[in-house]
N, C-alpha and C positions, 0 to 999 in steps of 0.2 A: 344297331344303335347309331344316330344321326353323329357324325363324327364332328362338326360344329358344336352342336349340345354337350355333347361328351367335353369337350376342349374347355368350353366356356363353364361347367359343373366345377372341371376340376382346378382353372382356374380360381374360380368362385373358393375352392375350398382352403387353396393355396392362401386366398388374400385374408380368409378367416382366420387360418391355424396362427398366422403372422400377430392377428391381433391378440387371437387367446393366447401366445406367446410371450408378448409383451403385456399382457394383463396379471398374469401366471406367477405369484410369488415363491411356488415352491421350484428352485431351478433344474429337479429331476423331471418336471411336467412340464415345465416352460421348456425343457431340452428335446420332449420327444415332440412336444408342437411345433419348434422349427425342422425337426429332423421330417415330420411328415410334409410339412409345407416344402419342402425340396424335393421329397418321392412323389408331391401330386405337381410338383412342375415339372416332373421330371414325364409323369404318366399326362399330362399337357402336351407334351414333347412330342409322345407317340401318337397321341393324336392330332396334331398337326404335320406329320411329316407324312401321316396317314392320308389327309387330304391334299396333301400336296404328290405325292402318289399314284391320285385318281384325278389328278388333273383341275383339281380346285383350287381357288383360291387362298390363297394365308388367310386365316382368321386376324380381322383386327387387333387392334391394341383391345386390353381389356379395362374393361371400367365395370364397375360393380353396380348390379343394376340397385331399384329403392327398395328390394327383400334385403339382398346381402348388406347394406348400410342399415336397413332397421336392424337387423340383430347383430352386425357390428356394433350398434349401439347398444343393444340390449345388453352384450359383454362387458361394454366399458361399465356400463352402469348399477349390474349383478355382477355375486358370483358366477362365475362360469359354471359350475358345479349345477346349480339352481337352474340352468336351463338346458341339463339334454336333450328333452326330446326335442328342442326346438333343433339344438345342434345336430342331431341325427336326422333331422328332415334335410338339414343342409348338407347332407354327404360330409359331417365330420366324422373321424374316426379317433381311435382312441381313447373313448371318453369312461370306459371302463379304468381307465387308470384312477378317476377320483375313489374307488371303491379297491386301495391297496389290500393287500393281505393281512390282515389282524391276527393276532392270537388264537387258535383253531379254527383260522381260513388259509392254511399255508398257502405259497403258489405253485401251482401244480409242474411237474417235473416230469410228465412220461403222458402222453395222447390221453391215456385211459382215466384221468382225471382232470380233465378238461370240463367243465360246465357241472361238474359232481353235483356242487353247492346248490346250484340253483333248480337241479330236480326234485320233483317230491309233488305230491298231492295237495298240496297250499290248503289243509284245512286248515291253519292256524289264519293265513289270509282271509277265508271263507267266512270262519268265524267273527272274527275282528269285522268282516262287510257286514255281516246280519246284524251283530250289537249297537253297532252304528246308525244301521238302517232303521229300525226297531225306535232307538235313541228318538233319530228325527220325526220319527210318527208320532212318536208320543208326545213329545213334547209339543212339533207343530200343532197337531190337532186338540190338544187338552188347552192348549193359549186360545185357541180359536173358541172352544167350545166357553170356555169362561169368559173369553170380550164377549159372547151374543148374552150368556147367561148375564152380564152385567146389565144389558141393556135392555133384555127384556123374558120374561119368566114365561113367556109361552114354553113349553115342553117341546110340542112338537116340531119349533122353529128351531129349538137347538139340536133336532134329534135330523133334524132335515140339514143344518149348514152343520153339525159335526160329518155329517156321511159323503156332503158335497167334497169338506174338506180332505177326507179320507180319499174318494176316487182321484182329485185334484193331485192329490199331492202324490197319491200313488203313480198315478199316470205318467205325471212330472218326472218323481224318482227314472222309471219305467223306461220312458223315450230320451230320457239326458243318460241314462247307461249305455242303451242300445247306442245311439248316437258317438258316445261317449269310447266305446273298446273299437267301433266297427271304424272309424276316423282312425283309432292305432293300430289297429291289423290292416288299412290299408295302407297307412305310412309304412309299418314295417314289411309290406310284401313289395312295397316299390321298393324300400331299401335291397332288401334280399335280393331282387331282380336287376338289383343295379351291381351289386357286388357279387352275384354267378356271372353275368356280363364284364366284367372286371376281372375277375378270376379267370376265365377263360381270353381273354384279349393280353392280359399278362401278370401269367402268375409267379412269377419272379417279383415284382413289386409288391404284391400283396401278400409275400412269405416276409419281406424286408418290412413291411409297412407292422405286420401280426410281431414281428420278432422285437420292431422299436416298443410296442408296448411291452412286452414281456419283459425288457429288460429294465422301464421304467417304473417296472409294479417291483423288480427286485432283484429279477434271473442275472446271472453274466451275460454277455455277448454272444459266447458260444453256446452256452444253455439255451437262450432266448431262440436262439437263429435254429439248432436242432429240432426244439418244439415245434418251432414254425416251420421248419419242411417236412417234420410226422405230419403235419397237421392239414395243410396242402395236397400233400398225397393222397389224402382222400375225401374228394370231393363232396362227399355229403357232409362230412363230419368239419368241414373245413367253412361250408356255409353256414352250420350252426354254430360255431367258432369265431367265426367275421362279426358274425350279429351280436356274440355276448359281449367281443373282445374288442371289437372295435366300435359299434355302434351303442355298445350298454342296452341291448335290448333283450328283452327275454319274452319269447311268443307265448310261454306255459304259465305268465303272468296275465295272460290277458283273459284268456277263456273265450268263449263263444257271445255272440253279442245278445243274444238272443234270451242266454242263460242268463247274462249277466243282466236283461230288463229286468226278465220273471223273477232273478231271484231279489232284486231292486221294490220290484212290486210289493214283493210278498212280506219282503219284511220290516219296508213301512208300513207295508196297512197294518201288518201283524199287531204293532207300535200303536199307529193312529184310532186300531178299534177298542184299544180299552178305556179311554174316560169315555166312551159311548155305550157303553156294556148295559148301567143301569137306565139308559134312556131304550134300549133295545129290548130287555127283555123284565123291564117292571115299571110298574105305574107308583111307584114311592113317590111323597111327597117331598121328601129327601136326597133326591138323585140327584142333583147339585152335588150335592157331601157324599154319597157314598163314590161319584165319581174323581170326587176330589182325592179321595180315601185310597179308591184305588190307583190313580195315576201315581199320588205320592208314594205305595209300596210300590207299582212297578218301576218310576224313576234311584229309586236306593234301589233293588235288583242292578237296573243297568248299568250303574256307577261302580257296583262291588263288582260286576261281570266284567267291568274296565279293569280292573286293578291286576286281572288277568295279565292283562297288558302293558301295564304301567309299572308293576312292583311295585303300587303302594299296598297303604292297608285298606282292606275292601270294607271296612267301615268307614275311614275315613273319606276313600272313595265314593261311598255311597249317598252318605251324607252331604257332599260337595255337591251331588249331582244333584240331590234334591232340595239344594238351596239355590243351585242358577234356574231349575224347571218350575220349580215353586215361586220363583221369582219372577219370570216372565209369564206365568200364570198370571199372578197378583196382579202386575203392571197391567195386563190386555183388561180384566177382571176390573179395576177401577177407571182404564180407559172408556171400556163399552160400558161401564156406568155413568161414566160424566158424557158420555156422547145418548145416552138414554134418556139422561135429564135434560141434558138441551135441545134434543131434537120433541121431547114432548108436548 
């Protein structure tokens, strides 16, 4: 690890923790953010006495370059909460503290319950991604197919820009996923490789730095500090520990990027191919309306399958949905007809 880069990082994170400190209303999280901005000048310290060792130079005065002042500002100006991962790109830590212990999320009190919560199969994640997905299929491509139907009654022109619309938007979905998880597995493997690197250079600060959070999610002092030398002690269990407990990340939230296109793909178009159904497989003179027919029952589906997720009631949910979808229908629907009539 370049022992300038290192100095000037942690510098860097020193001058952030200072701000989210004095940003900080609540004074148990404004206290562990200066408590950390003193362990990363302190862990500054060691790298510069490091290259002063190897016969280099002092590292200058530090000044923060135009990253660290844009999201200095981005703090002053947001909640701090609202931008982890930007903060977890900047080597801050601690940031699991916004997510204290609630009522049957106690804080863990022995190794073996460390990261409990956050394992599991995420199909309820999964699911909630697909009804979503589905969502924006349907609706983007049923608006689309109703502005061309406004503007003009050829069949096969709407059967040809609903399919465009369907690959378009699939694809879109598709390469903004891929793009989308494969950018956070590579922030979070740089992160992970900056704090094995850190753990190994000095793991006495990073037991002090794990323990200041512990103790501002709830622990004592000496609970907090016990945790955090179980937790140290074993190296592997101590780098997935760093990542949940100091950077708020969780890698089993991200999934494969790859997975995350396909399964992006699939359940927009899943979405986007039903108001195309009766231009696909009948020649009715009616497919306007039977596609109408059906988007409007699949849209109430999607809304009641929210409610899942909402705790309201899935009629009323349903309903709701199929008055914003049936609305933007409408809207595109009298647009591409007033744009048919003028353009004739």
């Amino acid at each position: 690890m370049n022992g300038l880069r290192s100095w000037k990082e942690e510098k860097q994170s020193a001058y952030l923790y200072g701000i989210l400190a004095r940003r900080e209303s609540r004074p148990e999280i404004a206290a562990l953010f200066q408590k950390l901005a003193g362990e990363a000048e302190k862990q500054a310290g060691i790298w510069a006495e490091q290259l002063k060792s190897e016969g280099l130079p002092p590292p200058p005065p530090y000044r923060p370059d135009l990253r660290a002042r844009s999201v200095a500002a981005l703090v002053e100006r947001f909640e701090p909460h609202r931008l982890k991962p930007v903060l977890a790109a900047m080597k801050i830590r601690g940031l699991s503290a916004y997510s204290k212990a609630l009522p049957g999320h106690p804080m863990p009190t022995d190794v073996a319950q460390v990261g409990r919560r956050h394992r599991g199969p995420g199909v309820t994640g999964n699911l909630r991604a697909a009804v979503f997905g589905v969502n924006d299929g349907l609706v983007s491509n049923a608006s689309l197919i109703m502005g061309i139907a406004g503007a003009s009654n050829d069949k096969l022109f709407i059967l040809l820009s609903g399919i465009a619309g369907l690959l378009a938007g699939a694809f879109s979905m598709g390469a903004g996923e891929y793009i989308s998880v494969t950018s956070q597995r590579e922030m979070f493997e740089h992160q992970i490789d900056l704090e094995k690197k850190e753990l190994q250079a000095y793991p006495e600060q990073e037991t002090e730095e794990l323990a200041l959070i512990y103790q501002a999610k709830g622990l004592t002092q000496e609970e907090a500090r016990d945790l955090a030398r179980k937790i140290i002690a074993n190296p592997d269990r101590a780098l997935d520990t760093l990542a949940r407990e100091e950077l708020g990340l969780n890698i089993e939230e991200l999934g494969s990027p790859w997975g995350a296109a396909i399964f992006s793909f699939l359940a927009f178009s899943g979405g986007a191919v039903i108001p195309l159904l009766p231009f696909l497989f009948s020649r009715h003179p009616h497919g306007l309306w039977v596609s109408v027919g059906l988007t409007a029952c699949a849209l109430f589906g999607v809304g009641a399958t929210l409610s899942l997720f909402t705790g309201r009631r899935a009629v009323w949910s349903g309903l709701r949905m199929l008055l914003i979808g049936g609305s933007a229908g409408a809207a595109t629907f009298l647009i591409g007809k007033l744009l048919g009539v003028t353009l004739s």
